[in-house]
C-alpha beads as a LAMMPS data file, in Angstrom:
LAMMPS data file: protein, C-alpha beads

150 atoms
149 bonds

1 atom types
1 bond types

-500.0 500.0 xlo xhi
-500.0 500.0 ylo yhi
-500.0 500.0 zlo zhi

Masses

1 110.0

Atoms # bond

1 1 1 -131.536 -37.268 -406.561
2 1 1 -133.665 -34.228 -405.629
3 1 1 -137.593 -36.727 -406.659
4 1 1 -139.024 -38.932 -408.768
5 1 1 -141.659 -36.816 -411.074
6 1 1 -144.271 -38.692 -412.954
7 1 1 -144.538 -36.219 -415.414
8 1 1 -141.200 -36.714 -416.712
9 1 1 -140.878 -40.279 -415.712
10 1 1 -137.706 -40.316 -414.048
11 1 1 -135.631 -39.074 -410.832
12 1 1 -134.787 -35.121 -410.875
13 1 1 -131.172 -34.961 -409.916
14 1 1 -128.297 -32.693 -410.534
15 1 1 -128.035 -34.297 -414.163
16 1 1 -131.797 -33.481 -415.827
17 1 1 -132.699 -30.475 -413.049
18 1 1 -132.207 -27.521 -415.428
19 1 1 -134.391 -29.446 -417.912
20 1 1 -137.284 -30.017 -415.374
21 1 1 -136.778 -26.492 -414.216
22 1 1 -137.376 -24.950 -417.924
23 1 1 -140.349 -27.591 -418.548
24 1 1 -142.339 -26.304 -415.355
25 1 1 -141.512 -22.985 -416.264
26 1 1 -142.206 -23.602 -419.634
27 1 1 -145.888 -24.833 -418.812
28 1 1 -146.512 -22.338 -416.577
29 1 1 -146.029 -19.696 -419.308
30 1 1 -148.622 -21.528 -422.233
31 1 1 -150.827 -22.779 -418.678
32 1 1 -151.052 -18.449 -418.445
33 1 1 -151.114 -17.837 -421.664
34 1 1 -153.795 -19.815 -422.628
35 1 1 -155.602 -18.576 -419.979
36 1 1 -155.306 -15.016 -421.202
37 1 1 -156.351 -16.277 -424.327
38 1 1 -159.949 -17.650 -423.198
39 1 1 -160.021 -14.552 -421.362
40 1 1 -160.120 -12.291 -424.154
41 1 1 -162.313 -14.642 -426.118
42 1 1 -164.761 -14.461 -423.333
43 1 1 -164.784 -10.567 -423.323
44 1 1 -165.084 -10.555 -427.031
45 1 1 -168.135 -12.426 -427.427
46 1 1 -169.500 -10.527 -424.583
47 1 1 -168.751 -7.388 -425.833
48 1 1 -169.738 -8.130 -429.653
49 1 1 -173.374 -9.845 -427.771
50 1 1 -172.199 -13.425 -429.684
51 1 1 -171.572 -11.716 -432.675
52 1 1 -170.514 -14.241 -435.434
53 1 1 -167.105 -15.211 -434.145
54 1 1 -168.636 -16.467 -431.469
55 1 1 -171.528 -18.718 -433.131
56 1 1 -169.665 -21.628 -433.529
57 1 1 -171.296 -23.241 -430.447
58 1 1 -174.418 -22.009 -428.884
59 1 1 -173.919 -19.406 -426.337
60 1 1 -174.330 -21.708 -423.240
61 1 1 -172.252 -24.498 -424.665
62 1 1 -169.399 -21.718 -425.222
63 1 1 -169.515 -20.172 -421.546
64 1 1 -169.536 -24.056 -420.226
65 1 1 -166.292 -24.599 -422.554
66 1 1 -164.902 -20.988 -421.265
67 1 1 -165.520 -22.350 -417.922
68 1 1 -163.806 -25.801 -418.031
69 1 1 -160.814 -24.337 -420.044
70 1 1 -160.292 -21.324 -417.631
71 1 1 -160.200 -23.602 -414.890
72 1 1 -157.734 -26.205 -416.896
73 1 1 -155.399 -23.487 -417.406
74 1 1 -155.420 -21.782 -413.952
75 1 1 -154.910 -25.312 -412.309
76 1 1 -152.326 -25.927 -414.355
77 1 1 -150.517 -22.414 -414.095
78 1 1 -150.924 -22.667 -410.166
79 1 1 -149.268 -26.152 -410.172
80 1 1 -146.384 -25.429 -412.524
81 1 1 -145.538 -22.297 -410.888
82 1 1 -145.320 -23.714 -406.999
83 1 1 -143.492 -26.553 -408.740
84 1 1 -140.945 -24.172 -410.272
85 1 1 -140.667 -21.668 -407.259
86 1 1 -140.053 -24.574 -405.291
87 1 1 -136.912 -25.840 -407.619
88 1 1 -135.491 -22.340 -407.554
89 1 1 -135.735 -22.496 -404.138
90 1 1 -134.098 -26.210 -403.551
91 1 1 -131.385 -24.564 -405.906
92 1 1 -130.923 -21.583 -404.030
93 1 1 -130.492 -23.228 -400.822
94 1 1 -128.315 -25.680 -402.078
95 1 1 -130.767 -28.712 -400.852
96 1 1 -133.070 -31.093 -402.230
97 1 1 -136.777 -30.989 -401.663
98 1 1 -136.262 -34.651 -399.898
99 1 1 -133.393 -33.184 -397.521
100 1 1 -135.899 -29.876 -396.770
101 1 1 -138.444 -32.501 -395.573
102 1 1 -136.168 -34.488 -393.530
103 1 1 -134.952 -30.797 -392.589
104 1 1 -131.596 -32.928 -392.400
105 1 1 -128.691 -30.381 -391.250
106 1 1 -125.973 -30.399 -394.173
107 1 1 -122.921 -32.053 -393.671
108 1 1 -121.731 -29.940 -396.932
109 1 1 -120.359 -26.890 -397.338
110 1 1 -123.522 -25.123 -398.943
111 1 1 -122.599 -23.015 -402.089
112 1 1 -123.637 -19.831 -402.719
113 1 1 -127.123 -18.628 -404.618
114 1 1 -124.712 -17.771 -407.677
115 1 1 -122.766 -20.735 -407.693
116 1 1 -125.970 -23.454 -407.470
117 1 1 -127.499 -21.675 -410.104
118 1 1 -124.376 -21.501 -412.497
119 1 1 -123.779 -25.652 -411.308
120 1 1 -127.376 -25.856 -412.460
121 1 1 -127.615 -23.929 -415.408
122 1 1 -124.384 -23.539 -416.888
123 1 1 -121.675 -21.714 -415.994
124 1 1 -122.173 -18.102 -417.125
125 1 1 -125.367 -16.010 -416.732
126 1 1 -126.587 -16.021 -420.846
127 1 1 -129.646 -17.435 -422.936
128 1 1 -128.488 -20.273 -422.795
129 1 1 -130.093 -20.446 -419.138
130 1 1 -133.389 -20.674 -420.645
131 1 1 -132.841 -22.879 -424.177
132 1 1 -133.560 -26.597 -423.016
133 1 1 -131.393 -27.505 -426.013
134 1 1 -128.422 -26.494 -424.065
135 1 1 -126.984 -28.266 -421.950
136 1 1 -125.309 -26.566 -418.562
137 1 1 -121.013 -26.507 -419.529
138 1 1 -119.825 -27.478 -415.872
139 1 1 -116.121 -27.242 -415.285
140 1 1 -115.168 -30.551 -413.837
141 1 1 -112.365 -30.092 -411.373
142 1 1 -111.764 -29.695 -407.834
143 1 1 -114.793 -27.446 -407.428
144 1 1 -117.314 -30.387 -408.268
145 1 1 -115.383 -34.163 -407.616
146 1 1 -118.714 -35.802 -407.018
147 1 1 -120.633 -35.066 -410.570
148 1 1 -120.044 -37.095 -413.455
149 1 1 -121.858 -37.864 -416.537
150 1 1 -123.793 -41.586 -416.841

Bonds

1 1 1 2
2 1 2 3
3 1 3 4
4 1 4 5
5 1 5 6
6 1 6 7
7 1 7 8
8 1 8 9
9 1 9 10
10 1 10 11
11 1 11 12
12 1 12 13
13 1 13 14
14 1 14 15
15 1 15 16
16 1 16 17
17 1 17 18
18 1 18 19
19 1 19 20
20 1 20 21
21 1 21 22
22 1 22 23
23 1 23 24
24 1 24 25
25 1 25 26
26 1 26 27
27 1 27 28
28 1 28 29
29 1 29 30
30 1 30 31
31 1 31 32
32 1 32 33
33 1 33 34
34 1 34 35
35 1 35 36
36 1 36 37
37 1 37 38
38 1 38 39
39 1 39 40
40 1 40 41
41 1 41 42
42 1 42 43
43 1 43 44
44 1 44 45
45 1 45 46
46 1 46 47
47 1 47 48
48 1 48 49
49 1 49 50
50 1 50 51
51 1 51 52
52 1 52 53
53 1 53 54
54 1 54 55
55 1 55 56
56 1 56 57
57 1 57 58
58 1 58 59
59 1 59 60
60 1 60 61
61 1 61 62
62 1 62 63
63 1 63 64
64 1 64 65
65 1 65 66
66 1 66 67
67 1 67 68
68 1 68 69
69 1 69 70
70 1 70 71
71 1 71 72
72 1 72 73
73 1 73 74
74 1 74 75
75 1 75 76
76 1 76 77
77 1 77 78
78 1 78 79
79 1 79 80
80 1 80 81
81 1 81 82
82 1 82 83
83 1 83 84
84 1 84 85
85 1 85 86
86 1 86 87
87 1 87 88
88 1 88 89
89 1 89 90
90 1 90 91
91 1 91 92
92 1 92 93
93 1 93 94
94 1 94 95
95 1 95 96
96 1 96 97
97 1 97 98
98 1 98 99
99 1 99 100
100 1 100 101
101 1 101 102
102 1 102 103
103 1 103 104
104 1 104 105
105 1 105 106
106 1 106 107
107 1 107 108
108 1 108 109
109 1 109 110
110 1 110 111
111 1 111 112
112 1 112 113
113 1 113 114
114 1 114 115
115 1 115 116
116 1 116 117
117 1 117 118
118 1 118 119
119 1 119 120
120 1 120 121
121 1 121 122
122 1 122 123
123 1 123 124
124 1 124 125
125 1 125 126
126 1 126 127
127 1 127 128
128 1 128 129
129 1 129 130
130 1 130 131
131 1 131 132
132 1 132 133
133 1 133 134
134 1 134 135
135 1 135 136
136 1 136 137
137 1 137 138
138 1 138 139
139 1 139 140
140 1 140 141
141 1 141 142
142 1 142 143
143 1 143 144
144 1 144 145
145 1 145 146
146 1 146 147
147 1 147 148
148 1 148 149
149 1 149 150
């Protein structure tokens, strides 16, 4: 178990960490897209001086909507992304965010950055890394004794 996220309602482990990997990532990307989207908006009313595309509310009603949704998104896009960086880095090092905060020394042999990533993703470097419908192929063998499906 790497933690228990509310979001997803469940434990992050080995099993479900490429899925909460992709969804952070995931709501990072619409988080910054939709923040590039109000940004634009804003500019183009500004620049057309609240032409009609931009009469649906009054002007100070938009700019206090602008306002709330800009800072929606960037919270959000800030979040997602230290929560992601911070999963590629648990992967990377081959520890889990609860064993970085105990700063615990391991008493495994710690794999390299290309092997945790393939355990965690699937097994070669593809699309398939980033399509949540697909789940990571792991060979089960002597490399990995200790994971098993529930």
């Amino acid at each position: 178990m790497d933690h228990h996220c509310p979001w997803v309602n469940n434990c992050v482990g080995e099993s479900n960490q490429k899925f909460f990997v992709l969804f952070t990532l995931y709501i990072m990307l619409m988080s910054s897209h939709a923040l590039m989207l109000v940004l634009f908006h804003c500019l183009g009313c500004i620049n057309s001086q609240w032409g009609p595309e931009c009469t649906y509310f009054s002007p100070p009603a938009t700019i206090i909507l602008i306002l709330i949704l800009t800072f929606e998104a960037l919270l959000f896009a800030l979040f997602t992304a230290i929560m992601f960086g911070t999963q590629v880095h648990s992967i990377c090092t081959d520890e889990t965010s609860i064993e970085q905060l105990k700063q615990e020394k391991p008493t495994w042999v710690k794999k390299s950055r290309c092997i945790s990533m393939q355990t965690v993703f699937g097994q070669k470097l593809s699309v398939g890394w980033l399509n949540p419908f697909v789940s990571p192929q792991r060979q089960w063998g002597k490399e990995d004794p200790y994971m098993y499906s529930v």
